[in-house]
N, C-alpha and C positions, 0 to 999 in steps of 0.2 A: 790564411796567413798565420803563423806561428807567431806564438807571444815573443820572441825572442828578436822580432822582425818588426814587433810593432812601435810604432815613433810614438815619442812621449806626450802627454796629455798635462795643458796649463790647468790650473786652477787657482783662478785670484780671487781672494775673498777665504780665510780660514776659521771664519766663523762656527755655529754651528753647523749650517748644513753644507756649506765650501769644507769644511774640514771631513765632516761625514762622507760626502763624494771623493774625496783625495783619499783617504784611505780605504775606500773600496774600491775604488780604482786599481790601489797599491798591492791589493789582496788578489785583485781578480789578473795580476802579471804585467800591468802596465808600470812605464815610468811614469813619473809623476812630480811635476814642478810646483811647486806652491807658493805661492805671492803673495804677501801682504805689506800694508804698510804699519805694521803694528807689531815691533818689535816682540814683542813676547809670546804671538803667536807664531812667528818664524820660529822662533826656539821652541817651540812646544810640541810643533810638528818636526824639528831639524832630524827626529832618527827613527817618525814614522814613513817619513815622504822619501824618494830618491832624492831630490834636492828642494832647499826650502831658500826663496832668497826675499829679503824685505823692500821692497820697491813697488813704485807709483806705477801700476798700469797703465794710467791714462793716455801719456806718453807715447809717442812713436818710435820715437827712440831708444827709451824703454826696451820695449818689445824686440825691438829689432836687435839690441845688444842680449836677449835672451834667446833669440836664435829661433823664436815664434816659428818662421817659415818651413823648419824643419818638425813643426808638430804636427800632427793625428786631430787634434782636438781643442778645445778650450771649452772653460767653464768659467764665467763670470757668476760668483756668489756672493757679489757684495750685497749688502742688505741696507741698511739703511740710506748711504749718500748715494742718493738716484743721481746725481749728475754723475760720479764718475763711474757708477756702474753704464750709463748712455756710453760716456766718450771711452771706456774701456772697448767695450762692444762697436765702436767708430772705429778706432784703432786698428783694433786685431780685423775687422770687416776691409780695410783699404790697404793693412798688409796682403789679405788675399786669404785667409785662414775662413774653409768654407763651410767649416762645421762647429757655430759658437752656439754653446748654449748658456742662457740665461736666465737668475734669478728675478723675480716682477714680485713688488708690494702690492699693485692693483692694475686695475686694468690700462688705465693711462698709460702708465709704467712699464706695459706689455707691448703698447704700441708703438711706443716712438722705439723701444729694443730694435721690435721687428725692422720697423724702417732704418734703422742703423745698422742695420746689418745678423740680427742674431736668425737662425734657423731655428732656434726651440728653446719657447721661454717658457718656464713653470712659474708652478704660484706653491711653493713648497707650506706654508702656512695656511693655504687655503685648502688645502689635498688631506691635510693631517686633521682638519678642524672637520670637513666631511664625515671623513673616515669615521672619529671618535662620533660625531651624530650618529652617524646609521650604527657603531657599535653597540650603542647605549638600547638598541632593539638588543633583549636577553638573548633572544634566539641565533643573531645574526653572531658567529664567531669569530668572524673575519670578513674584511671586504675591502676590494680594490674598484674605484672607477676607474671610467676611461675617458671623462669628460665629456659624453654626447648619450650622456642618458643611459650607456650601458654600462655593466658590471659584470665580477665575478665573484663570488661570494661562499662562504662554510657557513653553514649553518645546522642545528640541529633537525634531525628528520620530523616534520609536522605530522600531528596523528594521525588524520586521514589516510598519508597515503601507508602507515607501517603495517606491514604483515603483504602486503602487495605487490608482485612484479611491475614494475615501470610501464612496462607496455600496459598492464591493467590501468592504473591508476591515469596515466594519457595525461603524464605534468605538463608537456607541450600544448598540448591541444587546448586543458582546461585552466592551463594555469599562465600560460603563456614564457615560460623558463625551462632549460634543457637540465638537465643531473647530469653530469661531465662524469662526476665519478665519488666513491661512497669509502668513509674512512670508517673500521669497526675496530673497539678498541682490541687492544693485543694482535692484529692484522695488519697489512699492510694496506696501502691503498690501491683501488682495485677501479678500474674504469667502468665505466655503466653502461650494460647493454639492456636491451628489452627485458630479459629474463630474469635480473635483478630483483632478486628481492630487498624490500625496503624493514631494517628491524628497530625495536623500540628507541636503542641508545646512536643509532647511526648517527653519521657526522656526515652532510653532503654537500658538494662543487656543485654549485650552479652556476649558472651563464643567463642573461637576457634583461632585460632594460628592467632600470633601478625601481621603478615602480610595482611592477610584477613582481622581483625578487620579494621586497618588504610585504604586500599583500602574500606570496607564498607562506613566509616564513610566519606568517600570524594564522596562519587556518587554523 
């Protein structure tokens, strides 16, 4: 489907991270409707968003004068007042809108979403507090979970395996994590096959459960 074909994406809640989603949204070709009930952030996004309008999501009615049935998506990022983040998410779920996704303070918060209709709640404050943990490893450069215990992660190349083909060094085998692929500076990045040599200053993509990575990346 061409961007030019794609139906617009709500997002209520212009917060930090409702706003942060709306405008990558806006970047990545989609419309994009932004809802708040807080005047100044209507105006704040009014000439980064396609359209910004200041109104109660809660509402059925609401919705239904914003023409909801005609969108791709929804994004409920209200943050603080969990009740109308619930009945936002009730709302848009009984207009028929079957791809909502939602912000959750905690886990409670996650549940009753679900049961009201959301298909995919994040914990955006608990993702970023992760993150910064495992950064604070000198070694780890970067890393993404996935919430079941797996990762993928940059990290610098451990001494052991440097001066070594991949295949010699058997990081699978002994270490229990795959090298995806090895960044060397002034190079591009380069995918990792057996024959790989591993050198002092590399930069390397791994893959494989968050435990393994961290015992890698400290040998």
């Amino acid at each position: 489907m061409s961007d030019k074909n794609r139906k617009p994406v709500l997002v209520v809640g212009l917060g930090r991270f409702g706003g942060a989603v709306a405008q990558t949204l806006e970047r990545m070709g989609h419309e994009v409707l932004g809802a708040d009930v807080d005047e100044r952030l209507v105006h704040d996004f009014a000439s980064e968003l396609t359209r910004t309008v200041e109104a109660d999501c809660t509402a059925m009615a609401t919705l239904e004068k914003l023409g909801v049935a005609d969108f791709d998506a929804a994004v409920v990022a209200i943050g603080t007042d969990i009740e109308a983040s619930v009945l936002t998410v009730l709302a848009l779920s009984d207009l028929g809108l079957a791809n909502i996704w939602a912000k959750a303070t905690n886990e409670k918060h996650a549940r009753i979403l679900e049961r009201t209709g959301a298909q995919h709640v994040v914990f955006p404050e608990q993702r970023m507090g992760e993150r910064v943990a495992h950064l604070l490893n000198e070694r780890l450069l970067d890393f993404i979970g996935f919430g079941d215990e797996f990762a993928i992660a940059r990290l610098k190349a451990p001494e052991p395996i440097v001066g070594l083909p991949l295949v010699t060094s058997q990081c699978r085998k002994k270490y229990e994590v795959t090298v995806v692929g090895v960044k060397r500076e002034g190079e591009n990045f380069i995918h990792a096959i057996p024959d790989t040599i591993i050198f002092p200053d590399d930069e390397l993509v791994v893959s494989g459960r968050i435990a393994d990575i961290e015992r890698f990346s400290a040998i």
